[in-house]
Structure formats: structure tokens, C-alpha cells
C-alpha positions as CSV (number, residue, x, y, z in Angstrom):
1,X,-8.8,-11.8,-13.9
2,X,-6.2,-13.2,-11.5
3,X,-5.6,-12.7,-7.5
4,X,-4.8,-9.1,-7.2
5,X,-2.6,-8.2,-4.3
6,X,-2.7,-5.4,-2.9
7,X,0.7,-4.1,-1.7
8,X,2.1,-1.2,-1.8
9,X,5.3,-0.7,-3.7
10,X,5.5,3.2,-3.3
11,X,4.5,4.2,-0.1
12,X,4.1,7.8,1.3
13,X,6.7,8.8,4.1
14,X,5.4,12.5,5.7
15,X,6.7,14.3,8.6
16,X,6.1,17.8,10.2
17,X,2.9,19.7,9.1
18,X,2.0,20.7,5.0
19,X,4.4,23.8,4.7
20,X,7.3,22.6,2.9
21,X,6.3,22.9,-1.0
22,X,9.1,20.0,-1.9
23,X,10.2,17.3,-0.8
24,X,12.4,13.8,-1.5
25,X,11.6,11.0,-3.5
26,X,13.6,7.9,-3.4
27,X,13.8,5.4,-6.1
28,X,15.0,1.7,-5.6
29,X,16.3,-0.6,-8.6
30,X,16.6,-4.3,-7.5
31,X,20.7,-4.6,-7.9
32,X,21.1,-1.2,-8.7
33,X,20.6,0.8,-5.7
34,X,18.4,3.7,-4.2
35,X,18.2,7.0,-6.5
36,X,17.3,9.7,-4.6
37,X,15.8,12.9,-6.0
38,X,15.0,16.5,-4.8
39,X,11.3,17.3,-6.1
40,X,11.1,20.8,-6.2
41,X,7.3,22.9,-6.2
42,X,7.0,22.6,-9.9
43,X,7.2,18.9,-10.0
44,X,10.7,18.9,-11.3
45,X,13.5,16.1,-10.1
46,X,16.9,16.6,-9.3
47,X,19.5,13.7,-8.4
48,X,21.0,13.8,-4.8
49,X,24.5,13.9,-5.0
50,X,26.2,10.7,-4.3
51,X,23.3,8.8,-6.0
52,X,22.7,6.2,-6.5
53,X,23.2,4.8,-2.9
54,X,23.3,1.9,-2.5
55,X,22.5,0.8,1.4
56,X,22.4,-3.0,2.5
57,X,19.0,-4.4,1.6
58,X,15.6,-3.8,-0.1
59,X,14.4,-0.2,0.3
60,X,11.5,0.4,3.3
61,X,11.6,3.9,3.6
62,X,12.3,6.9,5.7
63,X,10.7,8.5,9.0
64,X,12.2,11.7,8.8
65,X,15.6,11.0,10.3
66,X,16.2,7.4,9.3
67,X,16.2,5.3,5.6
68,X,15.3,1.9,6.3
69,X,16.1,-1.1,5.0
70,X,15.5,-5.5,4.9
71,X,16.7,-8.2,3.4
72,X,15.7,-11.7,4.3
73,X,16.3,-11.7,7.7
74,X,17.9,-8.5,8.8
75,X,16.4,-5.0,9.3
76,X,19.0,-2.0,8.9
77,X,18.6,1.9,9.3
78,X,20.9,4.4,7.8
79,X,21.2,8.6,8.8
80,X,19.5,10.8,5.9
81,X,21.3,13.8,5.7
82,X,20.2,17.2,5.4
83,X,19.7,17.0,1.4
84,X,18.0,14.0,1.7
85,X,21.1,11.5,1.0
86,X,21.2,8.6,2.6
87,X,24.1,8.5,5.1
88,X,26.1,5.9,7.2
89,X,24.7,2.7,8.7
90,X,22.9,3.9,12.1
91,X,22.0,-0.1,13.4
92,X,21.0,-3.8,11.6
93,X,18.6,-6.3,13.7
94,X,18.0,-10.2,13.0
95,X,14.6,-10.8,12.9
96,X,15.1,-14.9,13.1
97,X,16.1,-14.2,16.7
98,X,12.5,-13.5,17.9
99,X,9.2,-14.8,18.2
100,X,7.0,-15.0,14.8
101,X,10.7,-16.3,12.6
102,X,9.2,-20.0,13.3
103,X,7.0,-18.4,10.2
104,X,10.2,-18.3,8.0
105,X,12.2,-15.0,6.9
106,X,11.0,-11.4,5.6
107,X,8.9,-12.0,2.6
108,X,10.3,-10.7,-0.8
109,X,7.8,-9.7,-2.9
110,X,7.7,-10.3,-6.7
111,X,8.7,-7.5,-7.2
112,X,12.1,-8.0,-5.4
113,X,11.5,-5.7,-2.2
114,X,10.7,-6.9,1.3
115,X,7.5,-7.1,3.0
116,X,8.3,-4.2,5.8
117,X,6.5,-1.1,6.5
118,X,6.6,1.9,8.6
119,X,3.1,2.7,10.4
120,X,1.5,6.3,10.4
121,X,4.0,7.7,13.1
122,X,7.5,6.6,11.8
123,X,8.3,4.7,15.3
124,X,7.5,1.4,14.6
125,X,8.5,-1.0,11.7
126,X,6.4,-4.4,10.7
127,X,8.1,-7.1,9.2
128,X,5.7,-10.0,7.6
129,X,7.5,-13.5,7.8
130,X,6.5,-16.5,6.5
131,X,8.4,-19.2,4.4
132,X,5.9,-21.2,1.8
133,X,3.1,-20.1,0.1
134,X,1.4,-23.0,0.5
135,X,0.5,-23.0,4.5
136,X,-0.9,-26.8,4.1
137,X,2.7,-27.8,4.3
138,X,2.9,-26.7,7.7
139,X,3.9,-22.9,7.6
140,X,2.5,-19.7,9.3
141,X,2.4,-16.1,8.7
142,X,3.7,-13.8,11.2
143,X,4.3,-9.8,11.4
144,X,7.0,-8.7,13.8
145,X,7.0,-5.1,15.0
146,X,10.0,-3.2,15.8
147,X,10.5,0.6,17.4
148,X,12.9,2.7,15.7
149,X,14.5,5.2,18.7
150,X,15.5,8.4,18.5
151,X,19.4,7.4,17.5
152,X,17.8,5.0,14.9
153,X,18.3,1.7,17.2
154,X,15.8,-1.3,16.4
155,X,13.9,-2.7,19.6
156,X,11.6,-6.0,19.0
157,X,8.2,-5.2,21.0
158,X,6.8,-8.0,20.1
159,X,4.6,-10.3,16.9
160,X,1.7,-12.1,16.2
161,X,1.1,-15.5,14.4
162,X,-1.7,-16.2,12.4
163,X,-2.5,-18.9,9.0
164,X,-1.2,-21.7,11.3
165,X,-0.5,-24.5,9.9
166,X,-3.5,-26.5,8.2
167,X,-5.0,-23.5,6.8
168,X,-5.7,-23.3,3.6
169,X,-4.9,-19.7,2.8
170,X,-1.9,-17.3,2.6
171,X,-1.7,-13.8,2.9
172,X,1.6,-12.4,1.6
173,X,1.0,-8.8,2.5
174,X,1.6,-6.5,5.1
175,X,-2.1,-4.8,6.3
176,X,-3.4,-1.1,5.6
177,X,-3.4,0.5,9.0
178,X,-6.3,3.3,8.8
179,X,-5.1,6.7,9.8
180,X,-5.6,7.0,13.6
181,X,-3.0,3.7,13.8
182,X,-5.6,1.5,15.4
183,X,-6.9,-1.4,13.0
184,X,-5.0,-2.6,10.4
185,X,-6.6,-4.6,6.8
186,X,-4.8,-7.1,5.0
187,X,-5.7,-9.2,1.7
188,X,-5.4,-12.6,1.9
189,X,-5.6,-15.8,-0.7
190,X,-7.2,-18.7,-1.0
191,X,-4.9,-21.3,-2.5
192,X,-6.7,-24.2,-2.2
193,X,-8.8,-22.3,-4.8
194,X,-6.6,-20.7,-7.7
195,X,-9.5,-20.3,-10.0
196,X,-10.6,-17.4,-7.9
197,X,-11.1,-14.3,-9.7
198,X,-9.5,-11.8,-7.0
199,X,-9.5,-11.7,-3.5
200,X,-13.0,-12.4,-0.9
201,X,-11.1,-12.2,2.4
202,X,-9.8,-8.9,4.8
203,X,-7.8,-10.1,8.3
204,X,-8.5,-7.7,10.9
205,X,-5.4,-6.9,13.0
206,X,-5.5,-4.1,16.1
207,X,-2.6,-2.1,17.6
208,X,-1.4,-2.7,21.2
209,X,-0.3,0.2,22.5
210,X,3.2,-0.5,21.9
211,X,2.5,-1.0,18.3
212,X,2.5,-4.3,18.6
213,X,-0.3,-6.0,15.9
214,X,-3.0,-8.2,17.6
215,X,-4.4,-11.0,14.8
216,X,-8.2,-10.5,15.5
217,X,-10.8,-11.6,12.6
218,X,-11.6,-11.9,9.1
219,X,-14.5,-9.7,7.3
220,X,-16.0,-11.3,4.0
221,X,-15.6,-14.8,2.5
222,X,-15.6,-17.4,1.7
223,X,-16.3,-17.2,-2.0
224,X,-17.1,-13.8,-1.9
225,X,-16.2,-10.6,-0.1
226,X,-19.2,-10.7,2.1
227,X,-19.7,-7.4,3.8
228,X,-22.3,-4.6,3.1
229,X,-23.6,-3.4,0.7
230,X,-25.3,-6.1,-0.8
231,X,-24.2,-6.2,-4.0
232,X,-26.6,-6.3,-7.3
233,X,-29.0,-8.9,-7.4
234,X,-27.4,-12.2,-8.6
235,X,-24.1,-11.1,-8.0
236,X,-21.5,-11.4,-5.5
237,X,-18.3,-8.9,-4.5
238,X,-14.9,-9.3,-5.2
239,X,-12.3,-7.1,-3.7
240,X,-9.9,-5.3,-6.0
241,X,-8.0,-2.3,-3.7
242,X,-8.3,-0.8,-0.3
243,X,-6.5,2.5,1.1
244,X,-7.3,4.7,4.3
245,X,-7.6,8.2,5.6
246,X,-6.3,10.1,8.3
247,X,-9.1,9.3,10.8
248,X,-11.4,5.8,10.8
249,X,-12.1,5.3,7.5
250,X,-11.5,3.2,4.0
251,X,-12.4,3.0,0.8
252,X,-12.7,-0.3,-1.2
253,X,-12.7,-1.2,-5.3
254,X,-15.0,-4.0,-5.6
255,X,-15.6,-5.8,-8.8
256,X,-19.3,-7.7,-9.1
257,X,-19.7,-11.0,-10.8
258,X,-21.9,-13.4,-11.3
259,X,-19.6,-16.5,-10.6
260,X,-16.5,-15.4,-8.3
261,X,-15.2,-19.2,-8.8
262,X,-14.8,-17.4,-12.7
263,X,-15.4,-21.2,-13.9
264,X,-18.4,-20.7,-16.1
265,X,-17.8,-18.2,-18.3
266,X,-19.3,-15.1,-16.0
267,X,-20.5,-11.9,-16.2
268,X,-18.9,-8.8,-14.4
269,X,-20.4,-5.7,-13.4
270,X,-18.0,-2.1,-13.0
271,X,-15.5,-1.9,-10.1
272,X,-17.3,0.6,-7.9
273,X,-15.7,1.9,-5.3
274,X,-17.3,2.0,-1.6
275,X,-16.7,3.7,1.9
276,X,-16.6,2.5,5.5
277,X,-16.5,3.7,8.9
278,X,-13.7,1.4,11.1
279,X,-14.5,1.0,14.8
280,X,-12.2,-0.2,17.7
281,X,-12.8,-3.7,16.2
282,X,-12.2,-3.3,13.1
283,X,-16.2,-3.6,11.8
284,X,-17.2,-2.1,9.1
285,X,-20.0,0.0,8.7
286,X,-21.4,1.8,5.6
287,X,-24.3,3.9,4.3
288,X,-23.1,3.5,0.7
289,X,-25.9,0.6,-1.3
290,X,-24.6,-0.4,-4.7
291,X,-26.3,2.0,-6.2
292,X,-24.8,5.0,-5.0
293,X,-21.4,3.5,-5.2
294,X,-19.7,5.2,-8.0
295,X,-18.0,3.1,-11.1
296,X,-14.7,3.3,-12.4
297,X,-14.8,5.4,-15.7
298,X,-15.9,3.1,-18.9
299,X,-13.2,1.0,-21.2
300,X,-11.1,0.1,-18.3
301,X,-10.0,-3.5,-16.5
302,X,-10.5,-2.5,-12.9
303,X,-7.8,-1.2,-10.6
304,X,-5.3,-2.8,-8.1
305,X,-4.1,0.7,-6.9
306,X,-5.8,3.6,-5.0
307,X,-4.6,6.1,-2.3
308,X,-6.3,8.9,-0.5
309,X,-4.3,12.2,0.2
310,X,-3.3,12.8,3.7
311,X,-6.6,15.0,4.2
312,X,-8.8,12.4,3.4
313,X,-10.3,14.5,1.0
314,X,-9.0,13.4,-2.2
315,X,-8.9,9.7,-3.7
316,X,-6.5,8.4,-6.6
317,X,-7.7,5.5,-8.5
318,X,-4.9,4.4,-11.1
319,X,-7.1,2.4,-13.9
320,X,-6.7,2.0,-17.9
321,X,-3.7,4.4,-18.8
322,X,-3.8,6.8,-16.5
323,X,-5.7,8.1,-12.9
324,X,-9.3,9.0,-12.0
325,X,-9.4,11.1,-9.3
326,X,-12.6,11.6,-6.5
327,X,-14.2,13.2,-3.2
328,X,-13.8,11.2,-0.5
329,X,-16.4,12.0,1.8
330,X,-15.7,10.4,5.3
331,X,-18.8,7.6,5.6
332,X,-20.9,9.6,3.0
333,X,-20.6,7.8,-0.6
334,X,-17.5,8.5,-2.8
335,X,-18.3,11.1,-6.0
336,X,-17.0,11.3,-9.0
337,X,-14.1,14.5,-9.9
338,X,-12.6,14.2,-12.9
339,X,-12.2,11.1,-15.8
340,X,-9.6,9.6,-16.1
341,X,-5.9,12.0,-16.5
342,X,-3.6,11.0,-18.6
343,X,-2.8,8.6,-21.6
344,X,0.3,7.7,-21.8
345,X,0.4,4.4,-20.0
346,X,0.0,2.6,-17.2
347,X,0.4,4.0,-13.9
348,X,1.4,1.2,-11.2
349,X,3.2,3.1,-8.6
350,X,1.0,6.0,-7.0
351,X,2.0,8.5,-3.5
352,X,0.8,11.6,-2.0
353,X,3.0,14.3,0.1
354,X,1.9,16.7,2.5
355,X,1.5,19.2,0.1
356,X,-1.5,17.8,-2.3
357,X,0.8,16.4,-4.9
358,X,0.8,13.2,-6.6
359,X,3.3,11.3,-7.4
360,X,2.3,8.5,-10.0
361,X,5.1,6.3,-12.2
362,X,4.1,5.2,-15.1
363,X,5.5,1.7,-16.3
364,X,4.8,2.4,-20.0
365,X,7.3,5.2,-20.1
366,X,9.4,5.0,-16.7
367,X,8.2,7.9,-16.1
368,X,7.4,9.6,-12.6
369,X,4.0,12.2,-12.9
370,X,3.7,14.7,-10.4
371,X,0.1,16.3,-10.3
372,X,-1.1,19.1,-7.7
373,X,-4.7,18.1,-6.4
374,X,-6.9,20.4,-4.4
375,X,-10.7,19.4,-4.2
376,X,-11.5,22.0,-6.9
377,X,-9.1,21.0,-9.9
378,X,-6.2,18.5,-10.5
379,X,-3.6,19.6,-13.0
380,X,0.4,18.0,-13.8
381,X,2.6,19.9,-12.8
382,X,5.3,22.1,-15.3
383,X,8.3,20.5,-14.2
384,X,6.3,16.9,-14.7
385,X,7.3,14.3,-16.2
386,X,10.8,13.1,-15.5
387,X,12.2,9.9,-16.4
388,X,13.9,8.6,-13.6
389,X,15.1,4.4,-13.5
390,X,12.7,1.8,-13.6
391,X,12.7,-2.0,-13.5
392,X,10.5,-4.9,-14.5
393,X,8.5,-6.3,-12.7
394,X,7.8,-3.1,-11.1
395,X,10.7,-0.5,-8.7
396,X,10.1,0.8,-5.5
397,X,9.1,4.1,-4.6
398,X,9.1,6.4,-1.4
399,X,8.3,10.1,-0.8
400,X,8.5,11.7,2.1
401,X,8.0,15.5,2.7
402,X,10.7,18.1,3.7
């Protein structure tokens, strides 16, 4: 097993309360453009007139009001209309003109999209700049924050610095904020030590009231990811995934081995997946033990992708060809729901609406899934699948509800 890093290619864009039974999806093709779709209550897409767009840019997403997108160094937003389409420029902002650029530019991930998100509320954009991956040679990482206004305007509030020079690891993704906006995870790498197996180390970052991230700690390593529960005897954690719920809470997928170096041939345990409570600080706190953490269904390879639905209630787990669906229970210990749904393939681009559907492209087929989920059954909807575009390494997904 390899560094697994957890980014999130499709990302989940809600606004307004769950009472719309639809809403858009938009798909971006590296050189191509942004498809944009109308997903209707049975799961079924239709194309947006005028699309494919095709805006300056990698695709970020939308807030509601504005489509978002970076390149390099530039931030941009663009109108969406009333259908959804994605209208005229609204604004563009060079992000090497403020603090946190002596990093380098917006990273672009392998996957050709740039390292930019929207937080929970829509109103505030982070940008993650750096310019090597190797930070020995005297580079940082840094995460700009920007407000989007009302008339879609970009206003720099301020960044943070962190990895200075001299360190020996990179992180190369933007954190998970957990639902009440307030602390912020992100994965990092240790790359004076490529032999690693996945990833031991979580930097801590909290929100200034402006939005602004404030660099604060790390939780677990080195060597292994550190934090409670104690794994099994003679083993040691290694992280896998990490998502959040509405309130102060996350749940990891941790993989146990014997040797997290993975230099003498060693033995793994299940990826079993755990929950925490998230104070102001960003501790972490669990009553789970190893032994009430549940494992991922047999005959698969782990996971690198999970995402609760916006109630918290429900948690996604895409492993071996399709998705494995649990109870989240707040601080209590995750619990199985169903195996593992679905066959066809495998799924490597999951998000939820507002409206308990799942949205899960499947890189086997191209694919997009679209399940309805409610904490008594989870069934694919009748309108699901559609094929829609897809690229290699992976494309770029957002949903946002009407």
C-alpha cells in the first residue's frame, strides 16, 4: 500500500434547507470543460443547455449564487443562472499578490484540478499554495482564505504558513473542516520516508472568525497515527480516510499493521473505522476501543473515500467495487447497515445532497450512481445510472442542491 491522500475530488455544495427533491451536478473534464446536469427525484440526468461550459480554470464549485473557479494563481467566480448554467464572469483575484504566495501558486492536484475549497457556509474560499513537494529545498505550505460577497467579489482576509522550510514533510491537501466550521483536519506526508504504508500525521487548523485558518498542531505520528484507541496488541494505526458531520464530530478508516515502515514483509489487520468528538482545539476524544470499531466488509483493499450525509446520520464508505453504507452515531461507535452495494466497479468520486441521495461515479464504467439513503434502507435510484464524461486519472465532481 502507497500514501493515500485524502482529497476530495467531488465535493458537496448545499444551500437552503432539504425540500428541493433535485438538484445540479456539475461535471469537470480537464481540457474539456464543465458538464452541467439537472438531476431530477428519480436519479435521472439531464444536460444544461449550453453545456459543456467552459469557464476560466479548474472547477471549485458553487455556493448557491456563484461557480467558482482557479488556476495556478488566479481565483474567478462566474453567475449560475436559474437552470443551473453557469453564466458570465462575475470577478478573478491573484492570489500571488498576498501573504502565504512566498509558498508558491495553487496546487494542482494529480488529478488536474486545484487545491481550493468552499467551507460549510459558501462565504469563504481556501486556496492551498505551495511550490515543491519536497519542503527540504526550502518551500512552505500555505492556505489563503478569501470571502465571496454578495455580487460574487473576492476579498483576501487573510493565510497562514506552516511546513516551513527544513521540514521534512508536505501536506498537499486542503483540511476537512468538521460541520460547525471551527477546526479543520488535514493529511500530511512524510517524504523523508517514502516506504511508509499510508499516512500517521492530522495538522490541526482553527477558524478565526473571519474564516481565516489558524495553523495549530499535529495529532498522531511519527510512525504511526498515534491517537486513541490503542490499537491491537502489536500493532500500530495507519490512517486511510477522514470526513465530518454537521456538528463536532469525525470519523476515521484506519488500517492496523504490524510494521507501518511496510519494510519487513507485515501483517495487516481490517480497516476499521472509528469516531471522535472535536473540541475548540481540535482534540480528539473517543469512546470507541478497537474492538467495537467496526471492519470494512471482507475481500476488499481498504478505502481512501468516505462521506457522511449532511444529518450525520448516515456514513458512505466506497471500498472493493462498490459502497458500504453505516450508522453514524455522534461519539457512540459506528455500526454496521448494509454490505457492500453494488458490483460493477470502482467507485472513486462519492457526494451527498440535502435530500439523502448519493451520488457515487464509478471509474470502471464512467458512470454516475445515484442512491436514496434513509437510516432504514438504501436503494439506487430508477433513473440511476447515467453515463456522463469521465477522465483518467480521475474528473471532478460537484453537487449542490436546488
Amino acid at each position: 500500500m502507497r500514501p493515500i491522500c485524502l482529497i476530495a475530488y467531488l465535493t458537496v455544495l448545499c444551500t437552503g434547507t432539504a425540500l428541493a427533491q433535485e438538484a445540479y451536478v456539475y461535471d469537470y473534464i480537464p481540457n474539456k470543460g464543465v458538464y452541467a446536469y439537472d438531476a431530477s427525484s428519480t436519479g435521472k440526468l439531464t444536460a444544461i443547455k449550453g453545456s459543456p461550459f467552459k469557464p476560466a480554470g479548474q472547477m471549485v464549485g458553487a455556493n448557491g449564487k456563484y461557480f467558482v473557479t482557479a488556476d495556478s494563481t488566479f481565483l474567478y467566480s462566474y453567475e449560475v443562472e436559474s437552470d443551473g448554467a453557469i453564466g458570465k464572469k462575475v470577478s478573478d483575484i491573484d492570489t500571488q499578490h498576498y501573504s502565504g504566495s512566498e509558498c508558491g501558486t495553487i496546487a494542482i492536484n494529480d488529478a488536474g484540478t486545484a487545491a481550493a475549497q468552499f467551507d460549510h457556509t459558501g462565504e469563504n474560499v481556501y486556496v492551498l499554495l505551495y511550490g515543491s513537494q519536497t519542503n527540504v529545498n526550502g518551500t512552505c505550505d500555505g492556505i489563503q482564505t478569501y470571502s465571496v460577497s454578495k455580487s460574487g467579489k473576492f476579498t483576501f482576509e487573510g493565510a497562514t504558513e506552516f511546513n516551513q522550510p527544513g521540514s521534512d514533510f508536505f501536506t498537499g491537501v486542503l483540511p476537512t473542516m468538521i460541520g460547525n466550521g471551527k477546526v479543520g483536519f488535514g493529511y500530511e506526508f512524510d517524504i523523508e520516508n517514502e516506504d511508509l504504508c499510508d499516512g500517521t500525521t492530522l495538522n490541526i487548523f482553527a477558524a478565526e472568525s473571519n474564516g481565516v485558518l489558524a495553523y495549530q498542531d499535529i495529532v498522531g505520528g511519527p510512525g504511526s497515527f498515534n491517537a486513541p484507541p490503542a490499537p491491537p496488541p502489536g500493532y500500530s494505526w495507519l490512517l486511510e480516510a477522514l470526513t465530518d458531520d454537521p456538528t463536532d464530530h469525525i470519523a476515521l478508516a484506519m488500517n492496523s499493521t504490524t510494521d507501518p515502515d511496510c519494510e519487513d514483509s507485515p501483517s495487516f489487520g481490517p480497516t476499521q473505522l472509528a469516531s471522535y468528538t472535536v473540541d475548540s482545539q481540535g482534540n480528539l476524544t473517543t469512546t470507541n476501543t478497537y474492538e467495537t470499531m467496526p471492519s470494512l466488509p471482507a475481500g476488499n483493499n481498504g478505502t481512501y473515500l468516505m462521506k457522511l450525509d449532511p444529518t450525520g446520520k448516515i456514513l458512505a464508505v466506497a471500498t472493493g467495487t462498490g459502497i458500504a453504507f453505516y450508522h453514524f452515531n455522534g461519539a457512540d461507535p459506528i455500526t454496521p447497515f448494509t454490505g457492500i452495494i453494488g458490483d460493477s466497479g470502482n467507485i472513486v468520486l462519492m457526494s451527498w445532497d440535502n435530500d439523502g441521495h448519493l451520488y457515487a461515479q464509478n471509474a470502471a464504467t464512467g458512470r454516475l450512481h445515484v442512491y436514496a439513503a434513509t437510516t432504514k434502507s438504501v436503494k439506487e435510484l430508477s433513473g440511476s445510472p447515467t453515463e456522463i464524461p469521465f477522465s483518467s486519472p480521475y474528473s471532478s465532481i460537484a453537487v449542490r442542491t436546488k
